[in-house]
Structures are given as structure tokens and as C-alpha cells.
N, C-alpha and C positions, 0 to 999 in steps of 0.2 A: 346568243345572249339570253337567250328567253333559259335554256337549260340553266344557266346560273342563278336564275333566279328560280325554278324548281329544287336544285340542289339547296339554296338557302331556306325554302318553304318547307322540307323535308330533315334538313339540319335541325332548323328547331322544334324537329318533336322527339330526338334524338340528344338523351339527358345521360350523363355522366357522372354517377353521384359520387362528387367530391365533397369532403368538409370543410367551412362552414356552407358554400356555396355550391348549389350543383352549375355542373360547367354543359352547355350543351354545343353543337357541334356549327350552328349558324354562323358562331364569332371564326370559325375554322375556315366554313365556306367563305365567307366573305372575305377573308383573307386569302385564298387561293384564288378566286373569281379576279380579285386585284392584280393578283402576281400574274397570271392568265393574259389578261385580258392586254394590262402596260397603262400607262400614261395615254388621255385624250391627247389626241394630233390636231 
């Protein structure tokens, strides 16, 4: 778990420059960390 959360602490220094907004990669990880990890049991 702890890796998911370095992936997202390193996603967002990782910037994307889209217009108008820059898109960076955190909203990615966090969404994959999601799909990963499943629903709490």
C-alpha cells in the first residue's frame, strides 16, 4: 500500500501541459491505486 501512495507523491510532480488546464498524473495514480487495490472487504 505504502507503494501507492509514493506513486501518487511522484504523480503529482509530473505535469502535463494541457489547455486551459495542466493535467498532472496524481488523478491517474489514484485512479489506478483504486482499480488495484478493489473495494474494502
Amino acid at each position: 500500500m505504502g507503494s501507492f501512495a509514493l506513486l501518487t507523491a511522484l504523480g503529482a510532480q509530473i505535469v502535463l501541459p494541457t489547455i486551459p488546464v495542466p493535467f498532472t498524473l496524481q488523478t491517474f495514480f489514484v485512479l489506478l491505486s483504486g482499480a488495484l487495490l478493489g473495494p474494502r472487504k
